[in-house]
VMD Tcl script that draws the C-alpha trace (Angstrom):
set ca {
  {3.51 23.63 11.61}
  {5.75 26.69 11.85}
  {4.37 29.42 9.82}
  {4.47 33.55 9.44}
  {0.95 35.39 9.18}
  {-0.18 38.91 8.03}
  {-3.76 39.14 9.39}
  {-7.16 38.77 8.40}
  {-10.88 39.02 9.10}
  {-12.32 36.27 11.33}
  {-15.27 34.40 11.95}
  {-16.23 31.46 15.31}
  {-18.58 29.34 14.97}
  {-17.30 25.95 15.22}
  {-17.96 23.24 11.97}
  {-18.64 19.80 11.96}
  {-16.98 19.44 8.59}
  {-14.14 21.38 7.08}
  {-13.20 21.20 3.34}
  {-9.76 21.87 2.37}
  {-9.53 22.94 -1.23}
  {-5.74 24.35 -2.73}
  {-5.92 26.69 -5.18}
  {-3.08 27.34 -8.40}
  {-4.63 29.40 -11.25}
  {-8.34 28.26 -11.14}
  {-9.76 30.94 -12.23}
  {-12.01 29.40 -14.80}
  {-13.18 26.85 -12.55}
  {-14.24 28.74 -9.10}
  {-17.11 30.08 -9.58}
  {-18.70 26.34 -10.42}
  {-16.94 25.50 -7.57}
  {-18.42 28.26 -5.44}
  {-22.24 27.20 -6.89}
  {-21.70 23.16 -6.21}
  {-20.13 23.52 -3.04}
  {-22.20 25.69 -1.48}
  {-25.23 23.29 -2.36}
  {-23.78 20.49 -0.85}
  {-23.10 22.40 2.11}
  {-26.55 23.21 2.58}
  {-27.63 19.44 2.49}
  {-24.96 18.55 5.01}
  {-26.34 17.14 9.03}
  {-23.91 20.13 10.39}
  {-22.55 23.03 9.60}
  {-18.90 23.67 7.03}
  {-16.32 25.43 6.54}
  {-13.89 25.36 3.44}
  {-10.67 26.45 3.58}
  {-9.27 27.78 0.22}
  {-5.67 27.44 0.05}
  {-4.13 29.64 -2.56}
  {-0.68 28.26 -3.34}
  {0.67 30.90 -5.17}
  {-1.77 31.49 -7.63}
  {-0.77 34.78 -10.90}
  {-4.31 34.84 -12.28}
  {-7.82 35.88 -10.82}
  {-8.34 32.85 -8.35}
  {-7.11 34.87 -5.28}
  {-9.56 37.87 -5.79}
  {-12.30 35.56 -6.76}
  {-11.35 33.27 -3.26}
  {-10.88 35.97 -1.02}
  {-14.44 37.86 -2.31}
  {-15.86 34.14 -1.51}
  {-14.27 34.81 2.10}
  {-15.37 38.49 2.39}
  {-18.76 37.53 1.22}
  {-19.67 34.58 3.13}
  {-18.41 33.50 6.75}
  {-18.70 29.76 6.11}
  {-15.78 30.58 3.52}
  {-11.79 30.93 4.30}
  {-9.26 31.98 2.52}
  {-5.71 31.41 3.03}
  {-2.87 32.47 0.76}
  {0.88 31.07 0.40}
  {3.42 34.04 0.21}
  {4.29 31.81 -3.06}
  {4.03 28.44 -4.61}
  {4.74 25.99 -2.07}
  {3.15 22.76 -3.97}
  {0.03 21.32 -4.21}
  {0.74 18.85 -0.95}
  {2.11 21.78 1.20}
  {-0.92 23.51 0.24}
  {-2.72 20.94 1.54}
  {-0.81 20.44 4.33}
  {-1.64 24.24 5.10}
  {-5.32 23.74 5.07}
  {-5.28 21.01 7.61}
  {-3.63 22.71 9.69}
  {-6.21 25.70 10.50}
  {-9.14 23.01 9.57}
  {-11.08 22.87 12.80}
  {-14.13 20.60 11.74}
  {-15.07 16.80 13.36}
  {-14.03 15.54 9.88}
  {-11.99 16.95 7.08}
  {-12.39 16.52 3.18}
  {-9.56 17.21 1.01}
  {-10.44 18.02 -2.82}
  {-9.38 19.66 -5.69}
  {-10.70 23.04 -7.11}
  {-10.85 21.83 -10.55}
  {-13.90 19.55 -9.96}
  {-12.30 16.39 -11.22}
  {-13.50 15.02 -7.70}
  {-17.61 15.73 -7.43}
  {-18.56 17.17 -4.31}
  {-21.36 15.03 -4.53}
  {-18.99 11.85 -4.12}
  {-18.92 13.67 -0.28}
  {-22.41 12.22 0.92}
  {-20.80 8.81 0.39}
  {-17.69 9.80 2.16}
  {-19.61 11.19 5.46}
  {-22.10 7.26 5.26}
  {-18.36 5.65 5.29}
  {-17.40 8.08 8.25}
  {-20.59 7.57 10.44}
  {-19.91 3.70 10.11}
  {-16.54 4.59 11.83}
  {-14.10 4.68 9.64}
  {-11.76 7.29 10.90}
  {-9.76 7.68 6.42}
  {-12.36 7.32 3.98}
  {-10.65 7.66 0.34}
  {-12.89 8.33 -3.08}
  {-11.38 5.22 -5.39}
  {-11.00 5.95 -9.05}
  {-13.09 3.36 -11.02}
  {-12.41 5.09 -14.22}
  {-9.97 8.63 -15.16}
  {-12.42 10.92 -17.94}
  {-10.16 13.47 -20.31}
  {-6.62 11.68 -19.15}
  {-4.20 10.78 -21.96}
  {-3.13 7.20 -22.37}
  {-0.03 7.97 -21.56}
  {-0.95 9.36 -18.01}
  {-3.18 6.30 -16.96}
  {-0.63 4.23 -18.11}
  {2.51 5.82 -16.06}
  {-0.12 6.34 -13.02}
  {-1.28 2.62 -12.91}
  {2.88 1.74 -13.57}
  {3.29 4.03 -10.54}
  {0.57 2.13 -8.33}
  {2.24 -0.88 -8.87}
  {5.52 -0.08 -8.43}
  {4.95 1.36 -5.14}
  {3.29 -1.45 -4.02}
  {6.15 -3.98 -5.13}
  {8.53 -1.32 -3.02}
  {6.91 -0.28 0.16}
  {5.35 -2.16 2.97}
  {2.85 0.38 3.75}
  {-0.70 -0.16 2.17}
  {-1.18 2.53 -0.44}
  {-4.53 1.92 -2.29}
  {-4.26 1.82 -5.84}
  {-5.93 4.47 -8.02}
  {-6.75 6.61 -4.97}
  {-5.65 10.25 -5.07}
  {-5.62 13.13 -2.06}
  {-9.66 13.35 -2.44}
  {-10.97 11.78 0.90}
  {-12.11 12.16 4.43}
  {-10.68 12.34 7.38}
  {-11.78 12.04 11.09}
  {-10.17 14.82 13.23}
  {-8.28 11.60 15.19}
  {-6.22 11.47 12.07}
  {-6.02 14.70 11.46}
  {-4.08 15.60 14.33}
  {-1.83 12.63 14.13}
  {-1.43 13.98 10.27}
  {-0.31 17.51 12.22}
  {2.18 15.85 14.50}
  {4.35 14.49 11.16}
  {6.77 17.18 10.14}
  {8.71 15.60 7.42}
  {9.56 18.05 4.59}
  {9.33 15.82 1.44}
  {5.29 14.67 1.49}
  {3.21 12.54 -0.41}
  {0.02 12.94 1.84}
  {-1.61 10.00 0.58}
  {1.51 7.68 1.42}
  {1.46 9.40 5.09}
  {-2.36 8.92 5.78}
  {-1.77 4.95 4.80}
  {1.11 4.67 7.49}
  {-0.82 6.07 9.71}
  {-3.12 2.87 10.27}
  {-6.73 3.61 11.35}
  {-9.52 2.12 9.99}
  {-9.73 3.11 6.37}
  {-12.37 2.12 3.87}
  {-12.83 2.94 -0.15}
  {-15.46 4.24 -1.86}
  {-15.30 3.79 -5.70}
  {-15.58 7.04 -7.45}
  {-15.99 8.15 -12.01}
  {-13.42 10.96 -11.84}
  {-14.44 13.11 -14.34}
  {-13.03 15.88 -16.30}
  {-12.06 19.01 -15.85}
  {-14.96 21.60 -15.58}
  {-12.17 24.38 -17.10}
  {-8.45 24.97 -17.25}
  {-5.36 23.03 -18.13}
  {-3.90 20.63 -15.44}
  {-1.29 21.92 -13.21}
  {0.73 18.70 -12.38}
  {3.25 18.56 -15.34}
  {5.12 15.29 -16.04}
  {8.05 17.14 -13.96}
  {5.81 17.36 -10.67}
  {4.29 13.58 -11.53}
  {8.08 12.49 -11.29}
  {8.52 14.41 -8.43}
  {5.75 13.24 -6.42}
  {6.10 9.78 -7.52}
  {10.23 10.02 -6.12}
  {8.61 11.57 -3.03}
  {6.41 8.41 -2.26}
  {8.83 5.87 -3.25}
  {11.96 6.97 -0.92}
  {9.89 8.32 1.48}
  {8.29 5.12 2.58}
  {10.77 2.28 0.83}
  {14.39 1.55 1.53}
  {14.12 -0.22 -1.76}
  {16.38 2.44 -3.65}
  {18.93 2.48 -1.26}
  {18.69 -1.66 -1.49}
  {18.40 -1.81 -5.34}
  {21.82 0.66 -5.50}
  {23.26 -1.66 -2.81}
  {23.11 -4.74 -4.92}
  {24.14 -3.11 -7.68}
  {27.31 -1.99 -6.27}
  {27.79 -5.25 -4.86}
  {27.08 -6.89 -8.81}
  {29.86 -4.27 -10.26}
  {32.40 -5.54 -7.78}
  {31.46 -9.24 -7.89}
  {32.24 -9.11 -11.94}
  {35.34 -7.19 -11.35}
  {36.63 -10.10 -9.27}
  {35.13 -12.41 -11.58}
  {37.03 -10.82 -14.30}
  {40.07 -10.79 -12.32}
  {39.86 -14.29 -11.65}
  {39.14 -15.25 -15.48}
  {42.46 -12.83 -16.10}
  {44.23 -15.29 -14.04}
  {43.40 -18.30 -15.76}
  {44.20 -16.71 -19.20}
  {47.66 -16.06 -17.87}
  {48.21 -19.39 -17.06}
  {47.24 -20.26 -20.55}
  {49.50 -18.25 -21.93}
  {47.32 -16.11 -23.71}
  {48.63 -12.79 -25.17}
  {47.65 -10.00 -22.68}
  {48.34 -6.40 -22.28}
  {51.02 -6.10 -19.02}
  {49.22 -3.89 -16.55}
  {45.70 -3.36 -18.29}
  {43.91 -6.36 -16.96}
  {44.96 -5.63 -13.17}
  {44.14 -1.76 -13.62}
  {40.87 -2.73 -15.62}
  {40.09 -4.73 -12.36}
  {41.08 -2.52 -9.81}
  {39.07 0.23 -11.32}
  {35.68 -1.80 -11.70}
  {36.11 -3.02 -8.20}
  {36.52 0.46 -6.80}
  {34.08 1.59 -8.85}
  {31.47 -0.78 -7.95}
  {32.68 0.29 -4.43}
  {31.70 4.08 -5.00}
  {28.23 3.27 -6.13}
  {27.76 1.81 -3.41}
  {28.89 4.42 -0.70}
  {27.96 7.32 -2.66}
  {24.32 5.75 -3.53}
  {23.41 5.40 0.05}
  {25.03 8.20 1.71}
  {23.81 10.35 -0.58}
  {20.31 9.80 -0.75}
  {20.37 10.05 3.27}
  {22.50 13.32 3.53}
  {20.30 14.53 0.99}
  {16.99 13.87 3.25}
  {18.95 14.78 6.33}
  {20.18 18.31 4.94}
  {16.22 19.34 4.11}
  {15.06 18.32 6.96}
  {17.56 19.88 9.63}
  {17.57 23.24 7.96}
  {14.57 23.65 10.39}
  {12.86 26.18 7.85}
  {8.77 25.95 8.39}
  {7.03 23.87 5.66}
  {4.84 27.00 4.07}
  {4.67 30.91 4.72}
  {1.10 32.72 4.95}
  {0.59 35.94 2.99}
  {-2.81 36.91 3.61}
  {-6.06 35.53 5.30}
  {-9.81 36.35 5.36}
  {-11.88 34.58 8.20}
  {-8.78 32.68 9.99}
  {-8.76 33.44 13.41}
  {-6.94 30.16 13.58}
  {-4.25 30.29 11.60}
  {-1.84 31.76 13.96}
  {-2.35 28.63 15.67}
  {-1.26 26.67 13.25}
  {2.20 28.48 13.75}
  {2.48 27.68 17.52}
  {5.07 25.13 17.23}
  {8.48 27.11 16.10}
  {10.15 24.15 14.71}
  {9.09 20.82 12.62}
  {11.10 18.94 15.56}
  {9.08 20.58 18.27}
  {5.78 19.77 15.76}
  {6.49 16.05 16.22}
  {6.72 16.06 20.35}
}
mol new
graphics top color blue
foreach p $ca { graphics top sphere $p radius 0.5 }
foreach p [lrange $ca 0 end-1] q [lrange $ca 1 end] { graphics top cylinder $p $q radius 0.2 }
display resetview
């Protein structure tokens, strides 16, 4: 993935796993993350790295992450010139992640690190995607479980690839799939949809997500929408089909009407001259419109982002990344995906 670097302290020794962690305004919550993570690293059969991916953060967290860095060589930091989203940020990570197997989690500790030991017995099996399964959601509103398990569903009803229900972007990955994961440069992601495409073997392992340790949640019912569009058109044509048929049902009644029209005039029934054949003509074209403007415009729209040819993410500042001019060897998405 294309992206612009300032510099930063480095460190070689090469991990066995590599956690990727992005970072908006957790202040509150790093240093628990610091003290849990760093114990589970130490009970680990090889040696870690984490990656922490600050995606634009305007409190503390990017002080407190890049003192982790300074501090402690097992610790990275990377940091977005500004707020790129929270599956660019992880897109980021994995790209400069150089472990055997990657682990993707957020800072806020909803996820337990200790959920990882269970990840890495699922990876040793073989399993080259192991996702963390949420059995049950602690400090969620109603509302939110409800619209996540609508979401679930829908998006099973729409798209043909398997997308596990109640799974999230906490899981790990064997570096097969992370490098396949590298070579897809579309702009629009919903990581979890593009890890199911992928294939491999995959397995589940059931999960109590629990609370947060401290802060507010960052994913607003604006960025829920958002992501959830992002899944949907990105792996269904079902939109595009759904505005097709309704295009086609505007323009079927129009004729219908039209027809019924018809027999009313041979009735002899007392109608307006003109408005029934311009009532007609309009609901017919209109139904016609829908149609062309539904479906070319949801293509142009994905076409326009992605041929702009801009890189996904722009680096600011990193501490112990020798890599991370790598990850900006490919100068455009297209050449990415070759």
């Amino acid at each position: 993935m294309p992206t612009r670097v300032a510099g930063g302290e480095t460190s070689s020794a090469t991990p066995r796993y590599s956690f990727v962690i992005p970072l908006f305004d957790e202040e509150l919550a790093l240093p628990i993350l610091f003290h849990r993570l760093g114990r589970l690293m130490e009970t680990l059969d090889g040696p870690a790295e984490v990656i922490l991916v600050d995606d634009g953060s305007r409190d503390r967290s990017g002080i407190l992450a890049a003192g982790k860095a300074k501090d402690d060589p097992r610790w990275r930091y990377l940091a977005l010139s500004r707020n790129f989203g929270h599956q660019i940020a992880i897109t980021a990570g994995m790209d400069v992640a150089r472990g055997e197997a990657v682990v993707v989690m957020d800072a806020d500790l909803q996820d337990p690190p200790e959920v990882v030991h269970d990840l890495v017995a699922k990876w040793r099996e073989g399993y080259e995607i192991v996702y963390a399964q949420r059995v049950s959601r602690a400090g969620e509103s109603r509302l939110k479980l409800w619209t996540a398990s609508l979401f679930y569903r829908l998006l099973a009803r729409l798209t043909r690839v398997d997308i596990p229900r109640n799974v999230g972007d906490f899981r790990l990955v064997d570096r097969k799939a992370v490098d396949a994961f590298k070579a897809m440069p579309e702009r629009d992601r919903f990581v979890r949809g593009m890890f199911g495409w992928m294939g491999f073997r995959q397995a589940a392992v059931p999960y109590r997500r629990l609370a947060r340790v401290a802060g507010e949640t960052k994913y607003s019912m604006r960025k829920m929408m958002r992501l959830a569009f992002d899944g949907i058109v990105g792996f269904s044509d079902a939109p595009l089909r759904l505005v097709l048929w309704l295009g086609l049902a505007v323009s079927a009644g129009a004729l219908g009407y039209g027809g019924w029209v018809v027999v009313l005039s041979f009735l002899d029934a007392a109608l307006v001259p003109g408005w029934a054949s311009l009532a007609v003509i309009l609901s017919f074209l209109s139904g016609v419109n829908l149609i062309t403007t539904g479906v070319v415009g949801l293509y142009v729209g994905r076409i326009h982002n992605e041929v702009k040819g801009r890189p996904l993410y722009v680096v600011g500042r990193t501490v112990n990344l020798e890599n991370a001019r790598d990850a900006g060897a490919a100068t455009t998405p297209r050449e990415a995906a070759r």
